[in-house]
C-alpha positions as CSV (number, residue, x, y, z in Angstrom):
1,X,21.9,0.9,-0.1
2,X,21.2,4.9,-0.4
3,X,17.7,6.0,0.8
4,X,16.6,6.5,-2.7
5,X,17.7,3.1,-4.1
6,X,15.8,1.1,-0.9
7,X,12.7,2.9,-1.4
8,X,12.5,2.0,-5.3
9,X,12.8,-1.2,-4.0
10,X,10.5,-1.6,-1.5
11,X,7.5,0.2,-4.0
12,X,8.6,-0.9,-7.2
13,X,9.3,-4.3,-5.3
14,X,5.9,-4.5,-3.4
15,X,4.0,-3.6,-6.7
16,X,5.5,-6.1,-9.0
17,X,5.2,-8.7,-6.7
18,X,1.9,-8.1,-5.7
19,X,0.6,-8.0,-9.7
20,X,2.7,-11.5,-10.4
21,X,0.8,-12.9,-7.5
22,X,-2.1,-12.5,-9.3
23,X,-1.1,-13.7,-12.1
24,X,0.3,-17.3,-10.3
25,X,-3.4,-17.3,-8.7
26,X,-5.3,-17.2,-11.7
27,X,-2.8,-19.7,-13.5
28,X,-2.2,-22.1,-10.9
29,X,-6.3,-22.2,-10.3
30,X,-6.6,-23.1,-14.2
31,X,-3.5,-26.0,-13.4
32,X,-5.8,-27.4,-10.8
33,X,-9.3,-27.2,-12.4
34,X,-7.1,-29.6,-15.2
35,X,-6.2,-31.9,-12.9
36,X,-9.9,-31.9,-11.2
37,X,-9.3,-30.9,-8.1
38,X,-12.7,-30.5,-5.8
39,X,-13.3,-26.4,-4.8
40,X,-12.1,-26.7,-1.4
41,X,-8.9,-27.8,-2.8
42,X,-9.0,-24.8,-5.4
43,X,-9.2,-22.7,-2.4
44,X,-5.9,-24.1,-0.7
45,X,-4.1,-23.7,-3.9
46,X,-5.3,-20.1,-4.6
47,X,-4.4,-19.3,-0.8
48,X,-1.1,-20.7,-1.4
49,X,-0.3,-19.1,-4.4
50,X,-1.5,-15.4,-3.1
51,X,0.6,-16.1,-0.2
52,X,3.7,-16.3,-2.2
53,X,5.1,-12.9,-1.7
54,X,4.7,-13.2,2.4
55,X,6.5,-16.4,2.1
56,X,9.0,-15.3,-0.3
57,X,9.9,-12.3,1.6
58,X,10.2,-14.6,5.2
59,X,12.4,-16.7,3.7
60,X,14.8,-14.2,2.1
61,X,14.4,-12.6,5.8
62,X,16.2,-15.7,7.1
63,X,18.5,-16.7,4.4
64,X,20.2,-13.1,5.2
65,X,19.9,-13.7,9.4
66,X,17.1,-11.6,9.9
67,X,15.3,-13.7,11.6
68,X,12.9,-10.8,13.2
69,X,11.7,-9.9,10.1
70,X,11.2,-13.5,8.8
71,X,9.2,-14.3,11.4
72,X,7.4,-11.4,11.8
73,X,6.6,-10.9,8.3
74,X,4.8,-14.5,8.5
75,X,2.6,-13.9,11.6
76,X,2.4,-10.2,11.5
77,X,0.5,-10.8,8.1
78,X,-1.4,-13.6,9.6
79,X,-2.9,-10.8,12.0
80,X,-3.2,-8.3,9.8
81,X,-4.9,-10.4,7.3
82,X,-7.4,-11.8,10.1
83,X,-8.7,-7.5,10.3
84,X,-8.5,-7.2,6.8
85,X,-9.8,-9.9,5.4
86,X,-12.4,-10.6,7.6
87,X,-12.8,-7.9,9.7
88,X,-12.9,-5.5,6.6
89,X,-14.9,-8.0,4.7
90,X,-17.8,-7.6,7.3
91,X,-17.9,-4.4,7.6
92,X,-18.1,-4.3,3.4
93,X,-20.6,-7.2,3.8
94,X,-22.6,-5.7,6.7
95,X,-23.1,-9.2,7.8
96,X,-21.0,-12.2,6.4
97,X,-22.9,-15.7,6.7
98,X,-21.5,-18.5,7.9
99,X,-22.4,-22.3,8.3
100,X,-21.4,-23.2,11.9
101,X,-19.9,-26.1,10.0
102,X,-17.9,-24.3,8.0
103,X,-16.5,-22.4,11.2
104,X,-15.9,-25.7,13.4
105,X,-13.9,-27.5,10.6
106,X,-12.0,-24.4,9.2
107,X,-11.4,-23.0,12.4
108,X,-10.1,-26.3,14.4
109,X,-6.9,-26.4,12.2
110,X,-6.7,-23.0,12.5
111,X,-6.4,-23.1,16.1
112,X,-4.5,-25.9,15.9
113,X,-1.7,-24.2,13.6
114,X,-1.9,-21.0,15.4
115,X,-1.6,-22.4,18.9
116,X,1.3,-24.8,17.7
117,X,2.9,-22.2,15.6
118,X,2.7,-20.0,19.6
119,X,4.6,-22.8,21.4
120,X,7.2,-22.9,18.6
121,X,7.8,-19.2,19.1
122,X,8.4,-20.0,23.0
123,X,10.6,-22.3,21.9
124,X,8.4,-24.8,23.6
125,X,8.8,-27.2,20.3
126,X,11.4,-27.1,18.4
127,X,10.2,-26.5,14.6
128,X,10.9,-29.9,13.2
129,X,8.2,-31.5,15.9
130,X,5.9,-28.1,15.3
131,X,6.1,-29.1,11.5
132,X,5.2,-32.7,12.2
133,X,2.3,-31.8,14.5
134,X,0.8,-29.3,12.1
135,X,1.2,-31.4,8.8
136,X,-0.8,-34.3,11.1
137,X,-3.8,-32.1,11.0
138,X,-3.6,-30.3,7.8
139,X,-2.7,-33.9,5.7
140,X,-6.2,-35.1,6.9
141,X,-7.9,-32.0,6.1
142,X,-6.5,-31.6,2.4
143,X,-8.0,-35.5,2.3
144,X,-11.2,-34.6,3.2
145,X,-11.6,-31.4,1.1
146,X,-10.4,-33.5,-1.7
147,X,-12.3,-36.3,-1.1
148,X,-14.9,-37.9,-3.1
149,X,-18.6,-39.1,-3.0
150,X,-17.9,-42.4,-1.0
151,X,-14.5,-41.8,0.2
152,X,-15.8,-41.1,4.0
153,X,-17.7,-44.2,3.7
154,X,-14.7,-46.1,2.8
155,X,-12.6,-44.5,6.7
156,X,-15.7,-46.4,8.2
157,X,-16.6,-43.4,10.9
158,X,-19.5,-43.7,12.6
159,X,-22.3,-42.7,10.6
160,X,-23.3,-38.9,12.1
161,X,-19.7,-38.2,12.1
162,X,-19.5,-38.9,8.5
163,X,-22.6,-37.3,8.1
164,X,-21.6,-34.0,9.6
165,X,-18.4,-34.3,7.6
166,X,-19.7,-34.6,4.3
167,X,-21.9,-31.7,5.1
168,X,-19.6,-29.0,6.4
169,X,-17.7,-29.6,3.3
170,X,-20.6,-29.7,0.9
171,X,-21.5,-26.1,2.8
172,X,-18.0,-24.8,2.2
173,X,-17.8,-26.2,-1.7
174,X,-20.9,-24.9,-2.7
175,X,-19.7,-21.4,-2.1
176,X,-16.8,-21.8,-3.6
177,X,-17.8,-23.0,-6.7
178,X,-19.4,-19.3,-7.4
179,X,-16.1,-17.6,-6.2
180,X,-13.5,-19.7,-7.4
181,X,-13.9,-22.3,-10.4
182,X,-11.9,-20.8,-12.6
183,X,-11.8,-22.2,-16.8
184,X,-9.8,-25.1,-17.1
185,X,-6.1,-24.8,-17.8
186,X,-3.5,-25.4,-20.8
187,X,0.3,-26.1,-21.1
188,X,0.9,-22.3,-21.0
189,X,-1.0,-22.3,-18.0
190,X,2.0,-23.6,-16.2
191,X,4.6,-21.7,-18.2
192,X,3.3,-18.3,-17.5
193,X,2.7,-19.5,-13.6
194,X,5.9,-20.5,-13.4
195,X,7.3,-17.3,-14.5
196,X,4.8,-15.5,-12.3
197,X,6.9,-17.4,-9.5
198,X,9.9,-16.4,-10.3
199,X,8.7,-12.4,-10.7
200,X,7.2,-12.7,-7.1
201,X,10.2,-14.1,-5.7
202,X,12.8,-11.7,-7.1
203,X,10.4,-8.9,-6.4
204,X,9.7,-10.0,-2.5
205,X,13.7,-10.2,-2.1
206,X,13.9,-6.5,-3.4
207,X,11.1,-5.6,-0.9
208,X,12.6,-7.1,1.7
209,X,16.0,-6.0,1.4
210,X,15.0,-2.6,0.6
211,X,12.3,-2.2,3.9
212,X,15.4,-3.7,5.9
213,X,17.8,-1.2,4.8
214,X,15.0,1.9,5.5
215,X,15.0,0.4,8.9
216,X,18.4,0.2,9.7
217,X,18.5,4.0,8.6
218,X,16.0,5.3,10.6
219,X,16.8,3.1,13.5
220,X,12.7,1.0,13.4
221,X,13.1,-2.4,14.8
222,X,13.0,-4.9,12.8
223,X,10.3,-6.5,14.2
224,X,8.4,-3.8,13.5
225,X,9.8,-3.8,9.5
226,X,8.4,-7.2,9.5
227,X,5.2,-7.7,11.6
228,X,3.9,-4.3,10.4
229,X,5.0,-2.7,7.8
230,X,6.1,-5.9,5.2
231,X,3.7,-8.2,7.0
232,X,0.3,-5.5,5.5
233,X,2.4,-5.0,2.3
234,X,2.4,-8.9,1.3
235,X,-0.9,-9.5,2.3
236,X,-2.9,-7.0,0.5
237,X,-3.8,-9.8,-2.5
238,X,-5.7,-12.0,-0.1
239,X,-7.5,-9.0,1.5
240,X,-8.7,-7.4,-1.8
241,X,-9.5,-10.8,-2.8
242,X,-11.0,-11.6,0.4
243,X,-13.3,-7.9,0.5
244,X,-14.0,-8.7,-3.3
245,X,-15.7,-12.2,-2.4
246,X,-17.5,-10.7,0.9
247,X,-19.1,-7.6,-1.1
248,X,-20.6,-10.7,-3.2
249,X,-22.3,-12.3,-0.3
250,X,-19.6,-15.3,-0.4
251,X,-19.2,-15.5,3.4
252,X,-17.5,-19.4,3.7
253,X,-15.1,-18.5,0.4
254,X,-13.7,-15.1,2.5
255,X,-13.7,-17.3,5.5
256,X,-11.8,-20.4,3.9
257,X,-9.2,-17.8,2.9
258,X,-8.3,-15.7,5.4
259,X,-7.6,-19.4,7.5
260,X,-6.3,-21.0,4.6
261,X,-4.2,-18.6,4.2
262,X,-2.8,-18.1,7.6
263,X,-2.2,-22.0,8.2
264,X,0.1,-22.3,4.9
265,X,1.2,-19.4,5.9
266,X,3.0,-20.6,9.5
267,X,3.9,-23.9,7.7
268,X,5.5,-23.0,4.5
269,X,6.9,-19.7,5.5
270,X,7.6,-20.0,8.8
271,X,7.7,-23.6,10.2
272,X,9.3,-24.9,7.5
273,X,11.9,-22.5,7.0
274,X,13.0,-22.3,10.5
275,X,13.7,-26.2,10.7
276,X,15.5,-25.9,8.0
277,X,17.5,-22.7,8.7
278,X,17.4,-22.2,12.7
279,X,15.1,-20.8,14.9
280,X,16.2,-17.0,16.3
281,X,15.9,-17.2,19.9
282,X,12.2,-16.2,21.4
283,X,11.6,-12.5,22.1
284,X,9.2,-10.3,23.8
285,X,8.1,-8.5,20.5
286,X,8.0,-11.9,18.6
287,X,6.1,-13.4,21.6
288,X,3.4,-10.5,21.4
289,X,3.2,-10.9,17.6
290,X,2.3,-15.1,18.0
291,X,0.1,-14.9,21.4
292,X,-2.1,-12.1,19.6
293,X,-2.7,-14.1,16.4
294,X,-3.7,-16.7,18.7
295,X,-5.9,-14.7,20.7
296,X,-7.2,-12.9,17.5
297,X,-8.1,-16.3,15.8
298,X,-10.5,-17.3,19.0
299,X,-12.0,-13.9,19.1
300,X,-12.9,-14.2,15.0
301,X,-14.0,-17.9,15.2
302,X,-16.3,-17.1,18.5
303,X,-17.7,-14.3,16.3
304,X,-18.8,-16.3,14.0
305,X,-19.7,-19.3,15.4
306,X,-22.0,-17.4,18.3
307,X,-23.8,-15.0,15.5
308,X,-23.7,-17.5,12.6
309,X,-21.3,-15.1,10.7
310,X,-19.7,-12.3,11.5
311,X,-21.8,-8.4,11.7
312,X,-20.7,-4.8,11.5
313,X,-19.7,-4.7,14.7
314,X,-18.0,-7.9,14.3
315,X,-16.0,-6.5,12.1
316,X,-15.3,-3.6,14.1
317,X,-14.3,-5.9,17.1
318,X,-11.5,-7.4,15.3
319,X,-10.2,-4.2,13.2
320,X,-10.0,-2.5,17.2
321,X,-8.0,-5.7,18.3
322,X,-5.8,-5.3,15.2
323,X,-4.9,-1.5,16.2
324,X,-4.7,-2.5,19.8
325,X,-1.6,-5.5,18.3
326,X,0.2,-2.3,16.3
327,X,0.0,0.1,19.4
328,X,1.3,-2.7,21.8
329,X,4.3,-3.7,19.4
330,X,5.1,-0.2,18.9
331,X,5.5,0.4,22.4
332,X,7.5,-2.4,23.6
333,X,9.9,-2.5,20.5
């Protein structure tokens, strides 16, 4: 593939894929207000559906044994989007509020993901077991976002667990209802979000291929092609959607995204894959990329659970750790 050819594929690539994905969001958000699912659960679908080009890309990575790229496409972008959507958002914000709810609920499975999707990466769990131990967490959590008035009545919890979990949802829905509850959807809702798919997916294999070949030509390892360079490129949906919902004072709907995002992220794009396809063996790049998401993802959720929120210099904390992750990749790559 000449120089030329790669980079019309990479921009023309990253550009269709990133307009489809907005397209699937918007569709697949109108599929699930049909079939009444509660705004929490809106929120997982729209994060899952933005995520398609990281996880398109990933997976292509793998199918054609790049395994570098695959994997650093997934948790280079959840880094990235941890700066950019909420580091960026604050700073847009000046101060993004935050129930301390919100942040204990959301941010347990995010932990949990991140810190299981770090051991897989040291080959400490192989990825059929890491897949198993995060879907044990997340099924629960999809329960209880989805679940009705009653339903934590019916588990039989003690009553100020119960309590505290109806609330931190509530908190989290309420805000989302203003950001996300989209018109309810039609037949051609599915049609066109179908197709949507199908554009995002052919145009994250022609990124891929095309920043893989730019790399092999000018010799940039391709951990670096994929925690850096495609890792921002596929992630720019959720962080303009992200900035968009923090310049409107929607603090938990910015916050449910960014880790949203990033747990589907390691389980559909990562996790999944390599259990399916094989696990590259662990490297020191690729153990850099994983141990800072994790170390990023504390640093954000003590942000905001110590200031209610996270400030302007918040913000700025986590945008410097973000540089600090691209200067330390570059130099040991």
């Amino acid at each position: 593939m000449g120089n030329a050819v790669a980079v019309s594929a990479f921009v023309g690539g990253a550009a269709l894929g990133l307009s489809a994905s907005w397209l699937l969001v918007s569709r697949l958000e109108r599929v699930g207000e049909r079939f009444g699912l509660s705004e929490a659960l809106l929120g997982l679908v729209a994060a899952l559906a933005a995520d398609s080009p990281e996880i398109s890309t990933a997976v292509t990575a793998l199918l054609h044994h790049q395994g570098a790229v695959g994997s650093g496409v997934i948790i280079g972008s959840d880094v990235f989007q941890l700066a950019a959507l909420l580091g960026l958002g604050a700073l847009v914000a000046g101060h993004l509020r935050l129930h301390r709810k919100v942040v204990i609920l959301g941010g347990s499975v995010a932990l949990w993901v991140a810190l299981v999707c770090l051991a897989t990466v040291l080959g400490l769990l192989p990825p059929t077991v890491a897949v198993g131990l995060v879907v044990l967490v997340l099924g629960p959590y999809c329960l209880l976002l989805g679940a009705r008035v009653g339903y934590l009545a019916r588990l039989h919890l003690p009553r100020r667990w119960a309590n505290w979990l109806a609330s931190a949802v509530d908190e989290e829905s309420l805000e989302l209802t203003q950001a996300i509850r989209p018109q309810r959807g039609r037949r051609r809702d599915v049609v066109v979000a179908a197709a949507a798919l199908c554009v995002v997916i052919g145009a994250s294999i022609a990124m891929e291929l095309g920043a893989s070949a730019l790399g092999r030509q000018y010799e940039v390892a391709s951990i670096v092609v994929g925690g850096l360079v495609l890792a921002a490129a596929t992630s720019l949906p959720n962080a303009v959607a992200a900035v968009y919902l923090a310049s409107k004072g929607r603090g938990a709907a910015a916050f449910s995204t960014a880790l949203n995002s990033n747990t589907l992220n390691v389980l559909a794009g990562f996790l999944i894959p390599s259990a399916l396809l094989g696990l590259t063996r662990p490297s020191n790049p690729a153990t850099l990329i994983a141990a800072w998401y994790v170390g990023l993802t504390v640093l954000t959720l003590a942000l905001a659970y110590a200031t209610r929120g996270l400030r302007t210099w918040s913000g700025w904390m986590i945008i410097g750790a973000y540089v600090g992750f691209v200067i330390a990749l570059l130099a040991i790559s």
